[in-house]
N, C-alpha and C positions, 0 to 999 in steps of 0.2 A: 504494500500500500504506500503508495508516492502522495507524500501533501501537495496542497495546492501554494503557488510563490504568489508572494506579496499581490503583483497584477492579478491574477487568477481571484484570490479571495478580493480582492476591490472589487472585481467586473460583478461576483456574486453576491456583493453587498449590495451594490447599486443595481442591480434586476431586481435584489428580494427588496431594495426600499420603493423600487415604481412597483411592485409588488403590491406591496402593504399600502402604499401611499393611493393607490388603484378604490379600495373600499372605498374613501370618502370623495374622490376626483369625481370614479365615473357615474353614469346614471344606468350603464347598464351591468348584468348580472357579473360574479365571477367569472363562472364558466367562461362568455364571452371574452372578458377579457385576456383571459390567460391563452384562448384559441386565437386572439387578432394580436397578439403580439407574439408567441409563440411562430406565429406564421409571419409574420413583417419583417418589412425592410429596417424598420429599427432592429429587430432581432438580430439581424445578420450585420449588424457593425457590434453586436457584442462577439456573436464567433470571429469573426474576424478584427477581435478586439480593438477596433477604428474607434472606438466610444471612448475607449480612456484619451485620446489624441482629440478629443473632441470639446468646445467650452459651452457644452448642454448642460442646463439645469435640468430637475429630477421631471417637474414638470413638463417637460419637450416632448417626454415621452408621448404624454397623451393631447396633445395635437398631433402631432406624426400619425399616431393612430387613426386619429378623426378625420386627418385628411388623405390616408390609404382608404378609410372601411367607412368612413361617412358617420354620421351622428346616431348615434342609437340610444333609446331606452330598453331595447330588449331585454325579457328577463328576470328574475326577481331575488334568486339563491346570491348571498351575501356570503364569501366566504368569512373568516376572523380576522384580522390583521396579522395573528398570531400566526395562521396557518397560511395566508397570500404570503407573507415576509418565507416561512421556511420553502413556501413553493416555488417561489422565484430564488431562492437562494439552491435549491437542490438540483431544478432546472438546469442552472449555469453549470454549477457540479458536474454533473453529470456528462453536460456538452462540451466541457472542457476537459474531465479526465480519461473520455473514452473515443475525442473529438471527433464527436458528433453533431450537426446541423442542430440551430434550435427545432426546424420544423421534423426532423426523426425523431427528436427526444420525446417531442409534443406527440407522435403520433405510438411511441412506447407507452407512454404515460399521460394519456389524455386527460383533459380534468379532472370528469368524473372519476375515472379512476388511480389519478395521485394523489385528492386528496383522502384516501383511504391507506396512502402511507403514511399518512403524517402523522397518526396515531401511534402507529407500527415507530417510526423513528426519528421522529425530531428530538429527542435527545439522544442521537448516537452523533459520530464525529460524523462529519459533511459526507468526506469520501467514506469511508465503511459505509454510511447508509446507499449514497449510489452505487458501490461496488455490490451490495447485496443486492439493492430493484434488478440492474442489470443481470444478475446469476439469476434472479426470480424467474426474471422475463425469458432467462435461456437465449440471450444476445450470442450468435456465435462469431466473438471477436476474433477468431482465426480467420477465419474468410474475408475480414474486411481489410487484416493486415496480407493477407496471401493476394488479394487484387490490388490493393497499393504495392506491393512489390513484383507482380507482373509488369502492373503498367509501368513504374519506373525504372525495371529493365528495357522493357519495349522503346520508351524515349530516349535512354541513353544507350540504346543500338542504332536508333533512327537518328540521331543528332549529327547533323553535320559536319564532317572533320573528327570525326570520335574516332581517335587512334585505334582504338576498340574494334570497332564497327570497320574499319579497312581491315586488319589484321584475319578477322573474320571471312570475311569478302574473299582475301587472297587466299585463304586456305581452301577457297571452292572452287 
């Protein structure tokens, strides 16, 4: 079990505070909201951790939202703050120790059923708790690393000038 560094635990402070901050902002349900951020383009500057390089207040988030997904009241299930803050905090966890997309994390662990972990583990350490969802879930993290290292032998045979990749060639 590998902690998360300094950057890593900021980005998942700052998801689980638009998290928490989400109950009294928006007008429409949980649910919703962890599905339209989960799925946004704000999402994807936290995986590609562009958000700490960014000078956004906690706020931004949800205009961003409002102006991808449009205005809504949808809705009515209020999650706790207690448990918004550990959801977005587990969320990032998770998409960071096993890097993975926020929108795969969201579709392991859809609403309705992450917040039925947070009973299970909000007081375990961050990563032990994602490390267990993922074993629950039966994630077969071998395959994702065995297709990342296909493809990036396939690129560094196809690269231009790759001493490599001649070497090869002449031998046939």
């Amino acid at each position: 079990m590998m902690p998360l560094n300094y950057n890593e635990l900021k980005l998942c402070k700052l998801q689980a505070k638009i998290f928490e901050l989400s109950v009294e902002t928006t007008n429409y349900s949980s649910p919703i909201f962890i599905r339209r951020f989960m799925l946004s383009n704000f999402a994807k500057s936290f995986d590609n951790k562009s958000y700490l390089n960014q000078s956004n207040n906690l706020e931004d988030a949800f205009e961003e939202l409002d102006d991808e997904y449009g205005i809504s009241n949808y809705g009515k299930t209020k999650y706790s703050k207690d448990e918004m803050f550990w959801i977005g905090y587990i969320y990032r966890a998770i998409a960071i120790r096993f890097n993975f997309s926020s929108k795969f994390v969201f579709k392991l662990f859809p609403a309705n059923i992450i917040i039925n972990y947070y009973h299970i583990y909000h007081t375990f350490d961050i990563v032990e708790a994602a490390e267990r969802m993922i074993e629950e879930k039966e994630v077969d993290l071998s395959s994702n690393q065995e297709k990342a290292l296909k493809y990036m032998r396939k690129m560094i045979l196809e690269e231009p000038g790759n001493n490599y990749n001649k070497a090869i060639k002449s031998k046939k």
